[in-house]
C-alpha positions in Angstrom: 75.0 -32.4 14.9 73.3 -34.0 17.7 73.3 -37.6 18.9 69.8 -38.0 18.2 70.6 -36.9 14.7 73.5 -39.7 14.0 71.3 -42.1 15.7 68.7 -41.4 13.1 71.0 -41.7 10.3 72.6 -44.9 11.7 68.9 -46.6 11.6 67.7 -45.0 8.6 71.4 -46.8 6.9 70.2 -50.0 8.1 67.3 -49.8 6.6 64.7 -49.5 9.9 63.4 -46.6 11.9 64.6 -44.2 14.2 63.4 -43.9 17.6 61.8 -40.8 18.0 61.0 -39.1 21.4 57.5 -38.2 20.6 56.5 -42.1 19.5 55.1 -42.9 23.1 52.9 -39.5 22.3 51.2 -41.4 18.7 48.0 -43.7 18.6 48.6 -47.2 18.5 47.8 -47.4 14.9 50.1 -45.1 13.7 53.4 -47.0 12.4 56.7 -46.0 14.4 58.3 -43.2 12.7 55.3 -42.2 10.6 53.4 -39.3 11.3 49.6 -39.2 11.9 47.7 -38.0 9.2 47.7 -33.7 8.6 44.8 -31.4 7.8 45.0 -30.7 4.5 45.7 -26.6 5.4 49.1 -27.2 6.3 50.0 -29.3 3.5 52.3 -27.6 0.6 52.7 -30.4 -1.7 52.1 -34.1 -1.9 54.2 -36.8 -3.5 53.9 -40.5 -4.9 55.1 -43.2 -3.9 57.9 -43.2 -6.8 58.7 -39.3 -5.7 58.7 -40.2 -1.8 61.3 -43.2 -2.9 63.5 -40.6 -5.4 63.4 -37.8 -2.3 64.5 -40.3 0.4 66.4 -42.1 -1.5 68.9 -38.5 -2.5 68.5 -37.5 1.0 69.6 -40.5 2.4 73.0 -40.5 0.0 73.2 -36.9 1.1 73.1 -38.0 4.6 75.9 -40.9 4.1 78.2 -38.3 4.1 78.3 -36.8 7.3 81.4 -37.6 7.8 82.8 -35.2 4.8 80.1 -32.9 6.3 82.0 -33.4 10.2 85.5 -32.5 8.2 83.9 -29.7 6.3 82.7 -28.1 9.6 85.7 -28.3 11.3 87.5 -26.1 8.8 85.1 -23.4 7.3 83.6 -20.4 9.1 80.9 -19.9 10.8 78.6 -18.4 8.2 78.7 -21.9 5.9 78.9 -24.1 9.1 75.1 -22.5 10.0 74.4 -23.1 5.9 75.7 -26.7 6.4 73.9 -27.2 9.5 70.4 -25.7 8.2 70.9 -27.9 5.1 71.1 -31.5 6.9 68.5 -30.0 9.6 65.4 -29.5 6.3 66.7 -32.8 5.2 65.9 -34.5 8.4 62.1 -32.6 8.7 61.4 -33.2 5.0 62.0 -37.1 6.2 59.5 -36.4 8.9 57.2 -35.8 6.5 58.1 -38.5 4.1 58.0 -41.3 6.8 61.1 -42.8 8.2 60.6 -46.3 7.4 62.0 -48.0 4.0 58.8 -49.3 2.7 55.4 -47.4 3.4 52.1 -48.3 1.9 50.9 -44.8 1.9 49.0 -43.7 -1.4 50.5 -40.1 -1.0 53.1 -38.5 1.3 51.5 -34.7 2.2 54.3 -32.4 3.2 53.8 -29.7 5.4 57.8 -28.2 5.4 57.2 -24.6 4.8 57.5 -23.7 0.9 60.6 -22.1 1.2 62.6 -24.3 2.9 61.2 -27.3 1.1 62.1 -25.3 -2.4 65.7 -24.6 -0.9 65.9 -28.3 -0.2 64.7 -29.6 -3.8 66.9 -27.6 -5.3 69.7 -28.7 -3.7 68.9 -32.5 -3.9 68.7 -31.9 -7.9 71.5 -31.3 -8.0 73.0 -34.9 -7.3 72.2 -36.8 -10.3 69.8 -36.1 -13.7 66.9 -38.7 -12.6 66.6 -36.8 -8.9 66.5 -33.4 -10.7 63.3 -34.3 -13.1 61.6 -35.3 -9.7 63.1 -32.5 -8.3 62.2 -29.8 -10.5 58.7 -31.3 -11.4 57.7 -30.8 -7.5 59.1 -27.3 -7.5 56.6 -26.5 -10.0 53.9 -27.4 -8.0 54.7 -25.7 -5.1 52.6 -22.8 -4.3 
């Protein structure tokens, strides 16, 4: 993992936003670690407000153990460490989508993570705890 990553997790843990090195690159309107709005095209799915909170709420406990993640690394082969590494890398771009910040008024969170990788990721979140998998499983049956 890369510093920018641990940084992330270290201000999404405290409960504020990551700084990101595109933010200078977003209007003025746009909150800090939000994303501006997407053309409805490249959207795959969109969740409420009680799914955004369910999906960041299991990545975020699947985040808080990097450092089991760090001692898993340093003792498997190659072939999981690149399924370990592509794991934690679609949970940090399915947070892009779902906003970085705790609280966000949004009315719907549009993501635009390819189908495939956002099924892979779903499925593995479900499989933390029977209230994450209802949310879990109910968006993989919307997906296209």
């Amino acid at each position: 993992m890369d510093s920018s990553t641990c940084t992330a997790v270290r201000y999404m843990s405290a409960g504020g936003s990551p700084p990101t090195a595109r933010a200078h690159l977003m209007p003025r309107t746009t909150p800090r670690g939000t994303r501006p709005p997407q053309s409805p095209a490249g959207v795959v799915v969109a969740l409420t407000p009680y799914e955004r909170i369910v999906v960041r709420a299991a990545i975020a406990l699947k985040l808080a153990c990097l450092g089991e993640t760090h001692t898993t690394l340093a003792s498997t082969d190659e072939l999981n460490a690149h399924r370990i590494i592509r794991e934690h890398r679609d949970y940090l771009r399915l947070l892009d989508d779902l906003g970085w910040a705790v609280h966000d008024p949004r009315p719907a969170f549009p993501i635009t993570m390819p189908a495939d990788a956002l099924g892979r990721t779903l499925a593995q979140l479900a499989d933390q705890d029977p209230a994450v998998a209802a949310v879990c499983d109910a968006l993989l049956d919307r997906l296209p």
